[in-house]
C-alpha positions in Angstrom: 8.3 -31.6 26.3 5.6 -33.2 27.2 1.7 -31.1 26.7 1.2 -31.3 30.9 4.4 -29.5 31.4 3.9 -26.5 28.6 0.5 -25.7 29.8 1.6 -25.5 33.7 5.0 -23.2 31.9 1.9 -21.4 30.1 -0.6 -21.1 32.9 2.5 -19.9 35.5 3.8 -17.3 32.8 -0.1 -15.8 32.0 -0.6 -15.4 35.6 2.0 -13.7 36.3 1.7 -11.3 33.4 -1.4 -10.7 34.8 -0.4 -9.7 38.2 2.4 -7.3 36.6 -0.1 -5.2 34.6 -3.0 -5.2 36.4 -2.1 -2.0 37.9 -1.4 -0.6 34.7 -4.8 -1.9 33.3 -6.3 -0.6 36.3 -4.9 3.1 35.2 -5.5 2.8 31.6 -9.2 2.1 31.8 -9.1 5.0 34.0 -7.6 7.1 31.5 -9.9 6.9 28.9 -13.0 8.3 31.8 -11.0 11.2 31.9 -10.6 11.2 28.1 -14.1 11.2 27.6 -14.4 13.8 31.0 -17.0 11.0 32.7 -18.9 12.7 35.2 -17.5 10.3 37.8 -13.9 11.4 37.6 -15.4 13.6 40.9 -18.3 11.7 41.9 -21.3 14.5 41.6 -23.1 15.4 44.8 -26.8 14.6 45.2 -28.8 18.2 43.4 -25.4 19.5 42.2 -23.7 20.1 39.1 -22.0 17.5 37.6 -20.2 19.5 34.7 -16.7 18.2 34.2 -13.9 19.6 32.5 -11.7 18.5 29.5 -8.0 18.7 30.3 -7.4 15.0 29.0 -9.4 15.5 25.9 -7.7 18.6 24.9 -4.0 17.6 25.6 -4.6 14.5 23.6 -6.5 16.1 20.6 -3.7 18.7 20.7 -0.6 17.0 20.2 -2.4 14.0 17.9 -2.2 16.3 14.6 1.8 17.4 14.9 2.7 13.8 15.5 0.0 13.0 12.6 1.9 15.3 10.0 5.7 14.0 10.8 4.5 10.9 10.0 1.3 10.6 7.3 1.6 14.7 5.4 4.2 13.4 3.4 4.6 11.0 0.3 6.1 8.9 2.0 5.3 7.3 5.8 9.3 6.0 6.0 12.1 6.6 4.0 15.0 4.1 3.2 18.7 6.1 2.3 21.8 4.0 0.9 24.9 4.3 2.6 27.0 3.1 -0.6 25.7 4.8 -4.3 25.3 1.7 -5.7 22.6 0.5 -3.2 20.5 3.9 -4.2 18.6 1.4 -6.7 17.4 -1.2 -3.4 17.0 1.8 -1.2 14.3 3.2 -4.2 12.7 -0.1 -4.3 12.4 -0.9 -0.4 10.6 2.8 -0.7 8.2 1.9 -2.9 7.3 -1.6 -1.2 7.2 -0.8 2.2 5.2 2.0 1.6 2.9 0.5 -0.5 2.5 -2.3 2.2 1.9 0.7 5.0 -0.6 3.1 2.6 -2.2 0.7 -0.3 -1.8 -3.3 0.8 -3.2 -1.4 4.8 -5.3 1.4 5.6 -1.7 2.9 7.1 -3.2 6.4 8.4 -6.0 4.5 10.2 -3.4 1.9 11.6 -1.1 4.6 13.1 -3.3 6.8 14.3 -5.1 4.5 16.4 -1.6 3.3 17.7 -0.4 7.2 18.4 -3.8 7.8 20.3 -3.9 4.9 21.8 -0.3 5.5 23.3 -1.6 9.5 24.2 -4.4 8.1 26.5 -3.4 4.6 27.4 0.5 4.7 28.3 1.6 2.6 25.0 0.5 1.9 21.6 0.5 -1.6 20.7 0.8 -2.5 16.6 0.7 -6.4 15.1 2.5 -7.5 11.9 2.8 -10.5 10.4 2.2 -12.7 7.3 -1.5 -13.4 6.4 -3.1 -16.0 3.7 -6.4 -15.5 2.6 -8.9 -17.1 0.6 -10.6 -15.7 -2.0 -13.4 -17.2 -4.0 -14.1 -17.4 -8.0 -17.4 -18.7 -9.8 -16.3 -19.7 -13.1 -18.3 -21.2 -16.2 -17.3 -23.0 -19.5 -19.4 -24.1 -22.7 -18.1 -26.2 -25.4 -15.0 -27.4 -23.8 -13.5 -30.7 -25.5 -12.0 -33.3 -23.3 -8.5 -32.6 -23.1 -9.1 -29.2 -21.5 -11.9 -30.3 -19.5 -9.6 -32.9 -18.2 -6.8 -30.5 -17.9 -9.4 -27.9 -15.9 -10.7 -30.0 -13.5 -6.9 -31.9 -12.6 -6.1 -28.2 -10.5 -6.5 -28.8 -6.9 -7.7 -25.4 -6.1 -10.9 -26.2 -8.2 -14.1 -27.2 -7.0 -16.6 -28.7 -9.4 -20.2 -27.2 -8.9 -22.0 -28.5 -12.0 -21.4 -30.5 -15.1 -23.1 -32.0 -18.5 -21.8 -33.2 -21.7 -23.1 -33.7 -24.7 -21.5 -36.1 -27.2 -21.6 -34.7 -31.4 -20.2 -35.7 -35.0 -17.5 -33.5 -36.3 -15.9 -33.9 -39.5 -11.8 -33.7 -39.7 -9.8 -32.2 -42.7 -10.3 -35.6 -44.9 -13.6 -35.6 -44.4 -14.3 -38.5 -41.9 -16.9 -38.0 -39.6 -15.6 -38.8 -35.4 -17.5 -38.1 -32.8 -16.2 -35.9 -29.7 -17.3 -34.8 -26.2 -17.8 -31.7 -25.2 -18.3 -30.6 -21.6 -20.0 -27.6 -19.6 -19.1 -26.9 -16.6 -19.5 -24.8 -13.3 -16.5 -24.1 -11.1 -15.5 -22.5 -8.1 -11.8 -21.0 -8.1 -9.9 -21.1 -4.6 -7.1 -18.9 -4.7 -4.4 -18.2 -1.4 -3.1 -14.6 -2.0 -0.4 -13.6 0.7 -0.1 -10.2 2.2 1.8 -8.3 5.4 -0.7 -7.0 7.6 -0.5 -4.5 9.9 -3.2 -3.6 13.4 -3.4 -1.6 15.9 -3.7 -3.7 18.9 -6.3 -2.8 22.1 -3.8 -2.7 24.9 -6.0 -4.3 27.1 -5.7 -7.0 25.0 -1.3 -7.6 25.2 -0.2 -9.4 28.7 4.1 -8.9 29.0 6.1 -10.5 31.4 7.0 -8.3 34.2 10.8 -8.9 33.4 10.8 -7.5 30.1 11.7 -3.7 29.2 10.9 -3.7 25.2 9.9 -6.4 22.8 13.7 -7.3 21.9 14.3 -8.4 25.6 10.7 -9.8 26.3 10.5 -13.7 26.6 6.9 -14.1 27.1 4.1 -12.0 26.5 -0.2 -13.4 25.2 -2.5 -11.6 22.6 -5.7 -12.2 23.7 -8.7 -12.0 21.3 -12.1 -13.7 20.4 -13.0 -15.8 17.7 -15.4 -17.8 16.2 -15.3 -21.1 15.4 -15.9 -20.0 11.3 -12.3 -17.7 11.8 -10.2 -20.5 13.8 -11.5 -23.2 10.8 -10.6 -20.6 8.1 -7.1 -20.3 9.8 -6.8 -24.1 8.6 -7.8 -25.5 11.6 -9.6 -29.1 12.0 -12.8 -28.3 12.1 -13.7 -31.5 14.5 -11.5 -30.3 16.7 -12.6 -26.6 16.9 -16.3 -28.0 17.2 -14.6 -30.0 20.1 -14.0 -27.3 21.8 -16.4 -25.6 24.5 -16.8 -22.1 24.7 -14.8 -20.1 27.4 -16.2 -19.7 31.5 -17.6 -16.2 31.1 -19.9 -17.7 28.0 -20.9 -21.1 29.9 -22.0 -18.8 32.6 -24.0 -16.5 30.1 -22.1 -13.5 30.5 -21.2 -10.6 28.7 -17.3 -10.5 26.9 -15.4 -7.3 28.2 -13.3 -5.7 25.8 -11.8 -2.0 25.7 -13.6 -1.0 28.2 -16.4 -2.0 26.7 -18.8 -5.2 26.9 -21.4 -7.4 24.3 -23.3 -9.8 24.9 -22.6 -13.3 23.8 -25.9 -15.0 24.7 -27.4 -15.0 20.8 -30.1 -17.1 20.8 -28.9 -18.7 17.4 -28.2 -22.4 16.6 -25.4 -21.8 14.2 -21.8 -23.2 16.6 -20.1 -21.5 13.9 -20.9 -18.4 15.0 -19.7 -18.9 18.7 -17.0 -17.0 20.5 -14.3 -18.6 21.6 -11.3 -17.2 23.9 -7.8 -17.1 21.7 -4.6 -16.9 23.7 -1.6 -16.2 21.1 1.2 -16.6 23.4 4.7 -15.8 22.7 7.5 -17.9 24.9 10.9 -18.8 25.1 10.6 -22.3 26.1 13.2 -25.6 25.8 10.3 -27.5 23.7 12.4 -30.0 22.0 14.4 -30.4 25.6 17.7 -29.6 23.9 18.5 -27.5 26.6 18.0 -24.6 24.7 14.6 -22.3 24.8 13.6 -20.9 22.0 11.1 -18.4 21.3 8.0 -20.2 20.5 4.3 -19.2 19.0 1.6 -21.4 20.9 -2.2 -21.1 20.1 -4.4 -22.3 22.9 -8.2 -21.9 23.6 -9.1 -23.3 27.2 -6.6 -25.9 27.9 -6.2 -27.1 24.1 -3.1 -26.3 22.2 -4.1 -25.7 18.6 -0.3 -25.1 17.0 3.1 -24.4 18.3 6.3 -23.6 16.3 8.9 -21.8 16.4 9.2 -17.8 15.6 12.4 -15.9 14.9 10.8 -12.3 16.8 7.7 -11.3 18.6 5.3 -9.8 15.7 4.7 -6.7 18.1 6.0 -2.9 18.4 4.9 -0.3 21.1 5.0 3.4 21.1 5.7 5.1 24.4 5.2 8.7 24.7 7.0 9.3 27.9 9.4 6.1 28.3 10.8 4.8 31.7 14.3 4.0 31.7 14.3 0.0 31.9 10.7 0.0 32.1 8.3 -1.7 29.4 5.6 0.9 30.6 5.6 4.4 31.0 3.7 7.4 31.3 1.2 9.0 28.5 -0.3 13.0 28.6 -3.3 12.1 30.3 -1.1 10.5 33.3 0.0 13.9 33.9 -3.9 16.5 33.9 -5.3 13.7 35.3 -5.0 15.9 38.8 -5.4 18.8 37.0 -8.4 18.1 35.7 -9.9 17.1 39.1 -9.4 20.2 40.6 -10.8 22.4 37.9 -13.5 19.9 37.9 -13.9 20.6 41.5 -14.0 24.4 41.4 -16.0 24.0 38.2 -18.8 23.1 39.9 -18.6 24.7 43.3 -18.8 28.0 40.8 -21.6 26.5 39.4 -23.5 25.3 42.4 -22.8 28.6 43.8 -24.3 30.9 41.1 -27.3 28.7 40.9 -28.0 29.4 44.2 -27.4 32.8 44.3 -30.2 33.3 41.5 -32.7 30.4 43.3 -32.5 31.3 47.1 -34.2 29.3 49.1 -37.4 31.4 50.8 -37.8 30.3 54.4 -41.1 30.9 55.7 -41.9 31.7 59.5 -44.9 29.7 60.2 -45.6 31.7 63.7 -46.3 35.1 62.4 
């Protein structure tokens, strides 16, 4: 397939995912102002009270700690059971490993709470897992080494010579003959790839389906959208000439701020380091013929702008959702807050005409007759 013809698929698939859950990102940004009982969920009157009341917040913070001790009280966050005795022994060890993974290798009580309250407020609860390598980074220093091991150090490709000297002396062997022999110090730096699962709660703001999917196991496109610099994308094993290559997205040409979760910072540092700049990831996730076999396959493709960084084939979507009140054949549904949203408007309401009243029951306005 040629690169023209997957971006127009991508472009036509992201715009339309777009279009689907707009409505939906519409309602969850209004979710969390009732969450946080904003002032504005009844615009205030000019000179009145603008008290609000806490329906949202308290539905959420009430049911977050029962759902929080089924899942995280325990030793254990899952539990494997054998159907046959003599898979006891696997159904032990896949205890102890993925448990480990959820608790020790990730901060597991962090991950799912996020993903629970996020799903209380915001309609779903969107969690990431996949396969990361990182690179860690060793400074390492050796006196007196002869040459065989020196050469037999510095022949590893995951080490990086820093500094060197050597030194050349007289040694006598076991007949007494005198030789003379290198020896070499030396400064190294030790690169080593360590492999782990890794687990994140995802901002749902951030997650664009296709409007024909009901769950992740019938979903043939959906993005992750996120923001990186060009220091993460090179780390990733990117080409860094290519990544410098790259221009920064609209929003930052224009010199505006990034809006995320409902939230917004500013991009315009004054600083001269490209590293540092932010650019606009799509991770999209589509079942697309790309090897025009007449088969589509589900397919990972990483693009910033208009530039395809990777594509390859995936076996699943690396995404779960929680949905606290599903909709039969329906990828969204409704969340706690959905339901006092009204509520909470009309105690808001009464709230203050209460208020307004009392205050001016105990300030009455003096009228003055200017004739007498």
């Amino acid at each position: 397939m040629e690169n023209s013809q997957l971006q127009s698929i991508l472009d036509t698939e992201l715009k339309s995912a777009k279009e689907s859950v707009n409505l939906i990102h519409t309602q969850i940004k209004e979710n969390k102002t009732f969450y946080e009982f904003d002032k504005n969920i009844v615009k205030p009157q000019p000179d009145r009270s603008e008290a609000t009341t806490s329906e949202a917040y308290d539905v959420v913070e009430g049911i977050l700690p029962s759902i929080k001790r089924v899942f995280l009280s325990g030793k254990s966050t899952v539990t494997f059971e054998a159907r046959e005795k003599e898979d006891e022994d696997l159904a032990n060890q896949l205890n102890d490993y993925v448990n480990w993974v959820i608790t020790k290798s990730n901060n597991g009580e962090k991950i799912l709470t996020d993903a629970f309250k996020n799903s209380l407020i915001f309609k779903v609860g969107f969690l990431k897992h996949f396969w990361e390598v990182q690179e860690t980074y060793k400074k390492e220093s050796y006196e007196g080494l002869p040459e065989e091991a020196y050469l037999q150090l510095v022949d590893n490709e995951n080490i990086d010579i820093l500094s060197e000297s050597s030194e050349t002396m007289q040694i006598q062997d076991e007949l007494g003959n005198v030789l003379e022999q290198t020896i070499y110090n030396v400064k190294i730096c030790v690169t080593e790839k360590i492999g782990k699962i890794v687990i994140e709660s995802i901002n749902p703001l951030n997650v664009l389906v296709s409007a024909r999917a009901t769950s992740f196991d019938d979903c043939d496109y959906c993005c992750h959208i996120e923001y990186k610099t060009r220091s993460d994308l090179i780390e990733q094993g990117f080409d860094k000439d290519l990544i410098f290559s790259l221009s920064s997205d609209d929003d930052y040409s224009d010199g505006k701020d990034i809006k995320t979760d409902g939230q917004s910072f500013d991009r315009r540092d004054n600083h001269s380091d490209k590293s540092k700049d932010l650019l606009k990831v799509e991770e999209h996730y589509v079942k697309v013929d790309i090897d025009d076999d007449g088969i589509a396959e589900l397919t990972k493709i990483l693009r910033v702008n208009n530039t395809c960084l990777s594509k390859e084939k995936v076996s699943d979507i690396p995404f779960s959702h929680l949905n606290p009140i599903p909709f039969p054949n329906q990828f969204y549904g409704h969340c706690p807050v959905d339901i006092v949203k009204n509520l909470q408007k009309v105690n808001t309401s009464l709230l203050r005409q209460v208020l307004d009243n009392i205050f001016m029951m105990n300030n009455p306005s003096k009228i003055i007759n200017s004739a007498q």
